[in-house]
N, C-alpha and C positions, 0 to 999 in steps of 0.2 A: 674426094673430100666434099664438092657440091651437093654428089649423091648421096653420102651418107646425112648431110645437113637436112636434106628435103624431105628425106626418111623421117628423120628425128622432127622434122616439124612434124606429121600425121601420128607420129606414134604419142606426142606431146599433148596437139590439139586438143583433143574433146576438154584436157582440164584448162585450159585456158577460156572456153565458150563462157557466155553470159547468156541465158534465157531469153525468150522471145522470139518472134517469127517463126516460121513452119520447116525450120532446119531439123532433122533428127538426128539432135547430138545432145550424149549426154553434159550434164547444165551446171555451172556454181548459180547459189540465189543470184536474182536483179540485182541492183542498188534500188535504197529504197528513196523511191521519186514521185513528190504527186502532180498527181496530174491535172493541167490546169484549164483542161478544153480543147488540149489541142490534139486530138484522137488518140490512139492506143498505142504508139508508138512513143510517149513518155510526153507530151505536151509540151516539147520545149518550143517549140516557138510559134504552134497552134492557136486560135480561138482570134476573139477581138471581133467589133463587127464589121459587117462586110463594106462598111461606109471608108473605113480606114486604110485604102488602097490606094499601091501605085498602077495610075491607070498609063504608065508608058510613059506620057508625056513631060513630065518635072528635069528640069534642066536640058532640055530639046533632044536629039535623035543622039543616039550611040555615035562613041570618038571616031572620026575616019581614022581610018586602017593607018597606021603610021605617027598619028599624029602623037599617041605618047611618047615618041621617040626623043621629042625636045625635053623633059622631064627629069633626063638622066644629068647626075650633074649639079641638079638644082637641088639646093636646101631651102627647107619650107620649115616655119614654125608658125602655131595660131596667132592670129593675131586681128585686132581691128573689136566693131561692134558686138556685144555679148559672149567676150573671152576674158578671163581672166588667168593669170600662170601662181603658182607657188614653187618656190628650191624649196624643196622635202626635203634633198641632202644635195650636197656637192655632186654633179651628176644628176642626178633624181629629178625630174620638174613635171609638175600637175597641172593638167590644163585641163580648165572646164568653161561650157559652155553653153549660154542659157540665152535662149529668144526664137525667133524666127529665125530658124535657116535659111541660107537662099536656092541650096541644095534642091531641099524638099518643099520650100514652102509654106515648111510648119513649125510650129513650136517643139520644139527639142529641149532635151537635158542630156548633155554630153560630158562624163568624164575620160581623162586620159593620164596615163602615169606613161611616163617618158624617159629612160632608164640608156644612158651611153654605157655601151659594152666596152668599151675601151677602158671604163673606169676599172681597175681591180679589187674596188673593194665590193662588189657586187656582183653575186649568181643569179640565176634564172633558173627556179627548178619547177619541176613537175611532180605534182604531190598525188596520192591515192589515199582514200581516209574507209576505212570500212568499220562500223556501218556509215554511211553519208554523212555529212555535219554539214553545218552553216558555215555558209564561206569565213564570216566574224570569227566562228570557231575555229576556224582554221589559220587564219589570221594570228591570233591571237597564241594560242598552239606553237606556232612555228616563230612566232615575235617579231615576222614577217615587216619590210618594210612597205610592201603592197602585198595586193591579191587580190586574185579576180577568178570568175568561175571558168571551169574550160571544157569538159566533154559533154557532148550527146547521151544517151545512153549507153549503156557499155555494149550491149549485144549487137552495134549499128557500125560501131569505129574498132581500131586498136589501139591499146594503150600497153605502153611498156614504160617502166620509169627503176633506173638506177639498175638497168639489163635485166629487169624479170618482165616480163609478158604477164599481162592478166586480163586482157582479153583480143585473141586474135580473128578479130574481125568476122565472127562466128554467122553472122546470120543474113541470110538473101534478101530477107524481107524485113521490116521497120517493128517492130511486136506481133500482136496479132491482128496488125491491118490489113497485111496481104500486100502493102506497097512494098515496090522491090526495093532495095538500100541503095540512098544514093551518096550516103553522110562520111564517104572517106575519101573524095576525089583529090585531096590536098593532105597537109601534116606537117606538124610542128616537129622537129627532128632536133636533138641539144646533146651535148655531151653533160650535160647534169651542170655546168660552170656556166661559160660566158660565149660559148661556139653554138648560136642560134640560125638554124635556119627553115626556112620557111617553102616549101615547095611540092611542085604535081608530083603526084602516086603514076600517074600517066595521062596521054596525052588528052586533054580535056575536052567535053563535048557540050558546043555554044551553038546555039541554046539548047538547053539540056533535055534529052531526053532517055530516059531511062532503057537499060538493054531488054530484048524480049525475055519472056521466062525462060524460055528453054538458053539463054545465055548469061542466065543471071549466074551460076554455079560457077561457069569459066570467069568471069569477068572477075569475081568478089574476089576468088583463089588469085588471079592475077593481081589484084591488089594488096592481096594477105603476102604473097609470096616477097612481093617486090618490098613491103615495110618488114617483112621475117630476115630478109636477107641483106637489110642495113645494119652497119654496125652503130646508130648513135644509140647514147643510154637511155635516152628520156624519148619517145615516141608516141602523139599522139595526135590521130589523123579524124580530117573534120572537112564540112563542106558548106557552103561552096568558095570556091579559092576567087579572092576580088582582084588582088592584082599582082600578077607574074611576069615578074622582068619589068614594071613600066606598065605592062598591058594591062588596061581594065576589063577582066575579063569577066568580072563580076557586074556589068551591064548588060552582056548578053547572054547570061545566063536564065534569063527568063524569056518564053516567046508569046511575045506580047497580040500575037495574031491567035491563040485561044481564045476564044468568046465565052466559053463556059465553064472557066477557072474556079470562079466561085460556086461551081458545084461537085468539082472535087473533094478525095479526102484531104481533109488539114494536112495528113502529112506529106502526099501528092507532094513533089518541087513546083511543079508549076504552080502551086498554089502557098506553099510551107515557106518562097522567096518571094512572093510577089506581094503579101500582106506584110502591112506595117507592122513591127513588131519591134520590144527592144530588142538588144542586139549584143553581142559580144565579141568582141575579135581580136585578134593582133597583128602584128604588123613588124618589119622590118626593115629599115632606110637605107639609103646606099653606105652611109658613114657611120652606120653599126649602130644605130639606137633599135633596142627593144622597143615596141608602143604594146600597150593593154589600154583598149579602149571599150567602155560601157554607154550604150544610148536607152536611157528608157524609153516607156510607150505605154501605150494601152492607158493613159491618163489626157485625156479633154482637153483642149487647152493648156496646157503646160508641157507636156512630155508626149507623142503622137506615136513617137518610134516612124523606121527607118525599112525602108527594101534593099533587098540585098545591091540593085541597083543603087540608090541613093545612097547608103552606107560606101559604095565603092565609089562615088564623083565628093562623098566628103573627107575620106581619106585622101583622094588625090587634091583634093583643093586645099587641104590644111595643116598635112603632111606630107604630101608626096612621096610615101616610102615606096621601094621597091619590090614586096613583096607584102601582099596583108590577105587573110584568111579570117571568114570568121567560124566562129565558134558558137556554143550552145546559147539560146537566149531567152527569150519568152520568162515566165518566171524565175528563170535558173539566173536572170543578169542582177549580178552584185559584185559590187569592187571596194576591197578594204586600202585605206592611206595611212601610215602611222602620223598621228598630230592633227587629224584632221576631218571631216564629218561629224561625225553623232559621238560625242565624249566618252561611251562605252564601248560601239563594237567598231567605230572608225571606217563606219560604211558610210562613202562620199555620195553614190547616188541613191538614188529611191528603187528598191525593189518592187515588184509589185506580183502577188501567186495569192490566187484564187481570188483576184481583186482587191483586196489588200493592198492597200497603201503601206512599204516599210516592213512589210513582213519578207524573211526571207526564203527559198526552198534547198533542205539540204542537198546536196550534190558531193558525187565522190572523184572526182577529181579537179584539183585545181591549177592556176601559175602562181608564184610568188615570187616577189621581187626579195632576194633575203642579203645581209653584211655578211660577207665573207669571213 
């Protein structure tokens, strides 16, 4: 029966491929994405200038070995200096966050939609919209009680949602930059309801570096096979994973001992995690709350954005979930709240593509928080 499955994956494949990179397989169109500077690989979380880094040092040296261990157990909700909360619904709470971090250092715009699973009047799905929309649009659409954007490019991840496959993890390299794909080390896995969970595709590699070419083929298949060969309905995998079990693993994902990072390509990891950027991600706590959490950036004194480093010592400082991964960000970052933000599209933070303040970039896949 295995073999016949793994059959049926290769005889399947080429129509699941999404375009880009120097794979030859035949193609469904992109999603249509613009790109916002941050090289040929869809710009998500590329550009900004090179002033806007984390240079290693914000919040001192990487956790000793062990020490998340005290973590577990612990409930954490924001709270203190430039937090405020809102009940959206019974269950549901909005936390945002506006000031200087202690985190990073910098002026931030944080939201967070904060969703217990335990409640039953509430799913967690994973949406596909073709062609692209506005996250608002989709929001709106779906009458959605949140939403927030959630994949990479489609030709970089896999995304299956309500058991169809529509793009199986197709391509070794990022479009046509030539960087090898590092964007599915993690994945968001759901039964389409209220069964969220958050975890490695396989064992992950701190600090990251990418497999030689002539292993990039093996490596990808090992990832495609291991998310082909789950049964949730909703899959959709993404990198880099911040925190697994407790571990911040998303601190040593960058090595901080390259000196010439900023002369890579943007979409380079070493370079695509260690620049401030906004951000997107989610997140999972021991006592079963869903998080979706948005950080802008790329805005001067107000909004600075976050490294994947920082984004992972702020998750654990003000939620301490046990599992948070993030997701597509750069201009793709927008989060809709019913009752709250901007009176028509109920976007809480500030987007920002092609520098544009408030504009937003369609994207085709999303999460939504929806009433049962």
């Amino acid at each position: 029966m295995k073999l016949r499955k793994f059959v049926l994956l290769f005889a399947v494949l080429p129509l699941l491929c999404y375009c880009g990179g120097k794979d030859n397989v035949p193609e469904l169109p992109p999603p249509s994405i613009v790109d916002d500077g941050g090289g040929n690989g869809g710009g998500d979380n590329g550009g900004g200038n090179e002033d806007d880094e984390d240079d290693g040092g914000n919040g001192g040296t990487s956790t000793p070995a062990g020490e998340w261990e005290k973590n577990r157990g612990v409930s954490v909700t924001p709270s203190g200096t430039g937090w405020t909360s809102t009940v959206v619904r019974e269950g549901i709470v909005f936390y945002k966050f506006s000031g200087t971090d202690p985190v990073s250092g910098k002026a931030q715009n944080v939201c967070a939609i904060d969703v217990d699973l335990a409640n039953p009047n509430y799913e967690v799905h994973l949406t596909r919209t073709s062609p692209s929309a506005f996250t608002s649009v989709v929001h709106a659409a779906h009458n959605a009680i949140a939403t927030m954007n959630a994949g990479y490019e489609a030709g970089s991840i896999y995304i299956r949602i309500a058991g169809k496959d529509w793009s199986a993890l197709p391509n070794t390299t990022i479009g046509s930059t030539g960087v090898r794909n590092w964007k599915s080390e993690a994945a968001f896995f759901s039964d389409g309801k209220r069964s969220v969970h958050l975890r490695t595709v396989e064992e992950l590699i701190r600090p990251y570096v990418s497999p030689e070419s002539s292993q990039m083929s093996a490596y990808i298949n090992k990832q495609r096979m291991y998310l082909y060969n789950d049964s949730s309905a909703d899959i959709i995998s993404s990198s880099p994973m911040l925190i697994d079990d407790f571990k911040p693993v998303g601190e040593t994902f960058i090595d901080y001992s390259i000196s010439n990072w900023s002369k890579l390509n943007t979409e380079e990891p070493q370079y695509h995690q260690r620049k401030r950027h906004p951000r997107s991600a989610v997140a999972l706590t021991e006592n079963n709350h869903f998080i979706m959490m948005t950080v802008d950036g790329r805005q001067t004194n107000s909004a600075e954005g976050m490294s994947a480093k920082e984004l992972t010592r702020f998750f654990v400082k003000n939620f301490n979930p046990q599992y948070a991964l993030n997701m597509d960000g750069g201009g793709s970052t927008a989060m809709c709240v019913e009752g709250l933000g901007n009176s028509s599209t109920h976007i809480v933070n500030v987007p920002i593509q092609d520098n544009v303040k408030g504009r937003e970039r369609a994207r085709d896949t999303h999460f939504m928080i929806v009433a049962k």
